[in-house]
N, C-alpha and C positions, 0 to 999 in steps of 0.2 A: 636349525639343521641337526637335530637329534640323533641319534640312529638304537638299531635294535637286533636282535638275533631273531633268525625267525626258523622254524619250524626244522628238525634236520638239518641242523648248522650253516644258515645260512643268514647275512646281516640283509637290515635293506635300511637305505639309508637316505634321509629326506631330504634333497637335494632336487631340484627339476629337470637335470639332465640324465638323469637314470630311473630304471622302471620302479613301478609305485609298486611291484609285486616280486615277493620270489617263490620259485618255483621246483624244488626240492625234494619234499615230503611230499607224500601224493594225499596224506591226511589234513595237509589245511595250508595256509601262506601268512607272511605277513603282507602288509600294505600299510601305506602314508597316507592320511588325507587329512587338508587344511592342518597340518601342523602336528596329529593327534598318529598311534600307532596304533593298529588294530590288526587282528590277527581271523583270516576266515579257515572258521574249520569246517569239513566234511560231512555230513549229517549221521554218517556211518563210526565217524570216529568222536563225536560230542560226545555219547554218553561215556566214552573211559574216559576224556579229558573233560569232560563236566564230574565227575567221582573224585578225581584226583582232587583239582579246586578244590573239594569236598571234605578233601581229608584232614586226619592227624600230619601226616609226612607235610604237605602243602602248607599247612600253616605254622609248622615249627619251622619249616625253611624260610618261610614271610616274616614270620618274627626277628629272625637273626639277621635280614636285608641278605641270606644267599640269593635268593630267588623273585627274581622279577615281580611287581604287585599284576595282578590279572583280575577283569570282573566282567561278567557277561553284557554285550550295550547293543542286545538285538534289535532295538526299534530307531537307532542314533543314524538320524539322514544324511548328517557326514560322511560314517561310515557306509552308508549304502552306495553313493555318490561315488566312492572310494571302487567300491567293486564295481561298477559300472566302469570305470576308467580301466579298469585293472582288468578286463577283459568278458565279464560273466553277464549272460542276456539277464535282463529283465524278469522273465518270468521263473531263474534261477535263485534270486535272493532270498526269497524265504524258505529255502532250501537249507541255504549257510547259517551255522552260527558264526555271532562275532564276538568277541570277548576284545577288549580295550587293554593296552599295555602302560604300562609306566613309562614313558620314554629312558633314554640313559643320557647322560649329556653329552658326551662328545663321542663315539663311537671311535673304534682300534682294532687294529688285526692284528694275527699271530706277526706279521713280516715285522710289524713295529713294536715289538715286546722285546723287553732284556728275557735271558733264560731265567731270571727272577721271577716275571709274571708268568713265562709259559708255566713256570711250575706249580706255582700259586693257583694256577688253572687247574691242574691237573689235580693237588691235591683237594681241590675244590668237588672235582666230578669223582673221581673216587668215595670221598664222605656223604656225596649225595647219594652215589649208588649203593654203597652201605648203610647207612641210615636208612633207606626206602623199604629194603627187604623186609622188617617189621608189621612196616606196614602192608606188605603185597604186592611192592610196587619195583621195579627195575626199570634203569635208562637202558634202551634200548639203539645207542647211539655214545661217543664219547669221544669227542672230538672237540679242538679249542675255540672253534667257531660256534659252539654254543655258549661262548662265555663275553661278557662286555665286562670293563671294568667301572666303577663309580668313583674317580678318585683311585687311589691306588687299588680297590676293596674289587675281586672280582665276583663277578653277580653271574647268575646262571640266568637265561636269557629265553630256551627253546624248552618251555614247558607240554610241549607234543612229544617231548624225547620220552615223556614217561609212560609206560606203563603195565598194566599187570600182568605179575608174572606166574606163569606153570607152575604150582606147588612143585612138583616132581622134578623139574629142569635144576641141572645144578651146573650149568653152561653159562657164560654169560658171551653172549655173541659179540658186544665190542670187544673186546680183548685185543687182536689184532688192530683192530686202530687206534685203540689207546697206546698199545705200540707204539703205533709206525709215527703219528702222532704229536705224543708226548715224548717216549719214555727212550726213543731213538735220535731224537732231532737234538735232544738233552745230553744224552752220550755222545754223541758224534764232537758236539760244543766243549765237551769237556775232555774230548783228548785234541782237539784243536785240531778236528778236522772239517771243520765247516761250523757255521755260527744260523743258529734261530733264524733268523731274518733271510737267510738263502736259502732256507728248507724251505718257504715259506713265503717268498717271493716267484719259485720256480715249480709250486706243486700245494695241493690241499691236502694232499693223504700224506702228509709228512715222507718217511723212509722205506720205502719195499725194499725185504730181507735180498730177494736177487740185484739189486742195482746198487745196494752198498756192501755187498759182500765183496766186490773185489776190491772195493777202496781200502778194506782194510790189509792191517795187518797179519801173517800167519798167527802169530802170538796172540792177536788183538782179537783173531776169530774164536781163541779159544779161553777166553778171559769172560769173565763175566761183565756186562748186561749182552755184548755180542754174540755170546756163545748160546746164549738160549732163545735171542733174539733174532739172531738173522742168521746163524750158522745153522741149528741145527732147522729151522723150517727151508733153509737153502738145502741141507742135505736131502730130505724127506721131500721135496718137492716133489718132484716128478713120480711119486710112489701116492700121493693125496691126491694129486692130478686124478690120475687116472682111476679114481674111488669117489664115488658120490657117499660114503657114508660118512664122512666130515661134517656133512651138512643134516644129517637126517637126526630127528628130534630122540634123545636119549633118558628116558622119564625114570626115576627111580619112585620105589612105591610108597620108601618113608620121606612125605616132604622135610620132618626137620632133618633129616641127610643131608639131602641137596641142597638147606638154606645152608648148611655149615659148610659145607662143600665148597659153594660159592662164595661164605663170608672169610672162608680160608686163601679162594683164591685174589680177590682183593685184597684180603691183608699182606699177601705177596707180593702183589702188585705196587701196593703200599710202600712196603720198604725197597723195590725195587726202583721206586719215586725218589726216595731218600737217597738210596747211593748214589745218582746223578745231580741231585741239587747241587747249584750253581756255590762255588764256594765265595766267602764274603771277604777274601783279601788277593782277588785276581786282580794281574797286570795290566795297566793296559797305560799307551800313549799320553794319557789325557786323565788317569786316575788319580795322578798326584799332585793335580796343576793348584788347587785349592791351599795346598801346605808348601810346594816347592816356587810358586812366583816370583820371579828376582824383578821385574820390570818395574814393580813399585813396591814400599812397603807396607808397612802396619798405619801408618797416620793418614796415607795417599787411598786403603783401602775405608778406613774409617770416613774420611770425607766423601767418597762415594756409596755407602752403605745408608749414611746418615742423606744423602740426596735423593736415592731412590723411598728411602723410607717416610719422607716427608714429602714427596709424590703420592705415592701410594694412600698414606691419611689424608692428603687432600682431596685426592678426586676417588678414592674409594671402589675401582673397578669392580665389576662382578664377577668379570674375565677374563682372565691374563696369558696370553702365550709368551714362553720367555726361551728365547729363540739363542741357543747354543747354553744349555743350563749349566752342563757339566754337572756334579754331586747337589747342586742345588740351590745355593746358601741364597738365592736371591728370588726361586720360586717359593723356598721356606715365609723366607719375608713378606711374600703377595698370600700367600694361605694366612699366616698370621694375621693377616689385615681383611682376611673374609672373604677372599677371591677364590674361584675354581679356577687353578692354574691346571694349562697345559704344558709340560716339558719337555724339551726335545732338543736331543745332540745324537752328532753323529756316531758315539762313541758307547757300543752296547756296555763294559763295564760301568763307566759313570753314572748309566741312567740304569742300570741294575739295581747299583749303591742311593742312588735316589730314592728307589720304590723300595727299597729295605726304611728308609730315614721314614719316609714319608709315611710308610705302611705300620712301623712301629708307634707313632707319633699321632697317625688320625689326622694326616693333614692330607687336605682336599690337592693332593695333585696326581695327576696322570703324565707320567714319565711314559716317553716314545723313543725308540730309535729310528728319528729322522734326521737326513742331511738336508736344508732347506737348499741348499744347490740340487741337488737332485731327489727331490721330496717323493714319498711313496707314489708310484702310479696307481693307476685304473686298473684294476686284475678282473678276474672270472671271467665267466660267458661272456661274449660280446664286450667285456671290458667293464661290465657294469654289474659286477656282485659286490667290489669293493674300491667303492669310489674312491680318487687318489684322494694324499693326505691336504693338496691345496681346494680341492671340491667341497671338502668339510671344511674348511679352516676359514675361506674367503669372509668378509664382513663379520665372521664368528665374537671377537673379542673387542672387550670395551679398551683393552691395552695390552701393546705387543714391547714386551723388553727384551732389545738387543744390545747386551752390554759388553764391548768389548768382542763383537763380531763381526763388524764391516769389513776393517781389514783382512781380516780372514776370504771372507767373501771377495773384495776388490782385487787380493796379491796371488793366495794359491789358487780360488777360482778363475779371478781374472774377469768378474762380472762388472760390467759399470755401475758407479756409481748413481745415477738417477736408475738406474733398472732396479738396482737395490731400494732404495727409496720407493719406487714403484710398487714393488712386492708388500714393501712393509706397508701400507696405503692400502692396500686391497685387503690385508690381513686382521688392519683395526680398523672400527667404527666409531673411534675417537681419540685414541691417545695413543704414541709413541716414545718411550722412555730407551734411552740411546747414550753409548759410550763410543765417542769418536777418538781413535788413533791415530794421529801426524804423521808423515811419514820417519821424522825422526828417531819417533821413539823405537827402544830397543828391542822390541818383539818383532813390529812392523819391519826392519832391517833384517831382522832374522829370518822372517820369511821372503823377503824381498834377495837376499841373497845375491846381493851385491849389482843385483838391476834397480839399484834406486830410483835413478834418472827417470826410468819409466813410469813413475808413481810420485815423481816428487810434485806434481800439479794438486794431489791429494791433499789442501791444505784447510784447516777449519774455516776461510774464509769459500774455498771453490766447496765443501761439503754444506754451508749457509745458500751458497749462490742455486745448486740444486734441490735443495728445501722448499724452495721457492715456491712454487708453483703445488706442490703438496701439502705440505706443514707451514705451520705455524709455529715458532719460536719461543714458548710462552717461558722456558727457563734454562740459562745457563750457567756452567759452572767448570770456571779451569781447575783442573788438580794440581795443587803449586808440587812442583818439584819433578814434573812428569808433562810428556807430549799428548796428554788428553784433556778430553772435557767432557762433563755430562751434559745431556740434553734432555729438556722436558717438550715435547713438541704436540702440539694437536691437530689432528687431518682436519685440510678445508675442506669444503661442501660436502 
């Protein structure tokens, strides 16, 4: 279940219950077939995106893994089979070209990013838009939907976004949705007026200057990145309205002008990127749970550490979801041992501070801001541009680690226990590594908040008795001195 960015920022994602095609760009799509990504382009628009392939820019971007690998596979009956499904007659196919993609391994949207990746992205499409210019070449689009991540490493994904530019243009027409985008959704987050994930949950074009211009502040309209960002295109509005010359093409006669022009206006955009980067010692709930833990100590986390670690070398997963990660210390552990981990909590600073460790380090994980109580839905058109986070995730992983999260799930959610088991079952394809909390212990009370009674059924014998029927038991282990145990469990059939 791969997924890919396709054409004009749009992902599609290989799943059966969503279309094998998107439809976006009027210059080409991507599509799924058997397993494989392929991309149909336009017969009018091959030869600039056959040139690009071509180039210098194109393969300094391939060498550094920015940029999706791509290679033409016009006669692959797969892929014809693929456009057939995907809606195009018969006597249209040798019409299309098709180039083949790298798949990416687990596909992510902006709603599931800390502002760590949204930025990572950003400065991503920036350096490719400046770099290209050399070569002749400008994205024609910049938006975070052209970006997938590979592990923490964000990869440029919609290879149609490029291409060449007007000598004489010293415009660059994304600007505004690099905006509204990036460069807004990032500011809003960092004065703590809305977080990544609701820009981006409730909208694709990030921020229009009229819709958040009243949210703010008097001061705050007139402060920088606001004030050039949504103030003053909120003032001038109604004056560009009613002028079609906004839009009409502005050619100067010396191109190196215009490249400079342009490479000035990027560079601004640039450190306008910088002044909203996510800072690296924000607050939050759940940031300092790794150092402040009283429920157990140093010896009690030791013999848990050393449990999961000697799982981990035994059965050697290739793919691990580790379900409530917080900063990580236990997804770290599944990468050290050669796994593509997926991470995920509910908590966008934690899993910011992840993909900083992770992204420093070269280790293979993709940190998500997801709540598995309430896991990303279905968005776009018809519900099906970005399949929910359980649509991807289902049978995904050789092993799912949920350490010290049930009760989380059973007391503030309030989910059943076999439901919970149920979920974890549909999520691995063979192993579940699990830290069970009693209800005695001193967290589990804390959240329970003096409704014990109603959860005191929750005992390691009633959490074995619902095992039953799903897992298998292959290892336990009490934590002496504490109301847990670990579990090494493997799904039946």
């Amino acid at each position: 279940m791969p997924g890919f960015g396709a054409g004009h920022d749009v992902k599609v994602v290989l799943v059966s219950s969503v279309p094998k095609a998107t439809f976006r760009d009027p210059a080409g799509f991507v599509f799924a077939s058997a397993g494989r990504i392929f991309r149909a382009v336009r017969p009018d628009a091959w030869e600039v995106l056959n040139a690009f392939l071509d180039s210098a820019a194109c393969r300094k971007f391939l060498a550094e893994g920015s940029l999706v690998p791509s290679r033409e596979t016009q006669n692959c009956s797969i892929a014809q089979e693929g456009l057939l499904a995907a809606g195009l007659r018969p006597d249209e196919l040798q019409e299309w070209r098709i180039i083949e993609h790298d798949p990416v391994y687990f596909p992510s949207y902006p709603h599931e990013w800390p502002a760590e990746m949204l930025h990572a992205a950003g400065v991503l499409t920036l350096d490719l838009a400046m770099r290209s210019l050399s070569d002749g070449y400008g994205l024609k689009d910049a938006t975070p939907f052209n970006i997938l991540f590979q592990g923490p490493k964000p990869v440029f994904v919609d290879v149609l976004s490029f291409e060449p530019r007007v000598p004489g243009d010293p415009i660059w027409l994304p600007y505004s949705q690099f905006a509204r985008t990036f460069l807004l959704p990032l500011a809003v987050e960092q004065v703590s007026l809305g977080s990544v994930q609701e820009v981006f949950l409730t909208g694709r074009e990030g921020f229009d200057p009229e819709t958040l211009y009243p949210r703010l502040s008097f001061l705050q309209r007139l402060q920088p990145p606001f004030l050039s960002l949504v103030s003053f295109p909120k003032w001038s509005n109604s004056k560009a309205q009613s002028s079609d010359s906004l839009y009409r093409p502005r050619l100067l006669s010396d191109p190196e002008q215009a490249r400079f022009i342009l490479k000035r206006l990027l560079g601004s955009l640039k450190r306008q990127l910088e002044r909203v980067k996510p800072a690296s010692n924000r607050a939050s709930t759940w940031a300092g749970y790794e150092e402040e833990r009283s429920h157990y100590g140093n010896p009690q986390l030791d013999v848990k550490t050393a449990f999961v670690d000697e799982v981990l070398r035994q059965w050697k997963p290739g793919a691990v979801l580790d379900v409530g990660a917080n900063r990580g210390e236990f997804s770290i552990l599944a990468a050290r041992h050669g796994a593509k981990v997926v991470a995920i909590d509910l908590d966008p600073v934690v899993v910011g501070e992840l993909w900083r460790r992770a992204f420093q380090q070269n280790l293979d994980i993709l940190p998500l801001v997801v709540n598995l109580s309430r896991p990303s839905p279905a968005l776009g058109w018809r519900n099906q541009e970005s399949p929910s986070f359980l649509e991807r995730s289902r049978g995904r992983f050789d092993a799912v680690m949920m350490l010290a999260v049930v009760h989380h799930l059973a007391v503030t959610e309030r989910i059943p226990l076999d439901q919970i088991l149920g979920q974890a079952a549909e999520l691995t394809r063979q192993f579940l590594i699990l830290e069970y909390v009693e209800p005695q212990d001193p967290m589990f009370r804390r959240l329970a908040r003096g409704r014990d009674a109603l959860y005191a059924h929750l005992t390691r014998d009633y959490f074995e008795e619902c095992c039953r029927d799903r897992f298998e038991v292959l290892k336990r282990l009490p934590i002496e001195g504490t109301a847990r145990t670990m579990y090494a469990l493997r799904r039946l059939g």
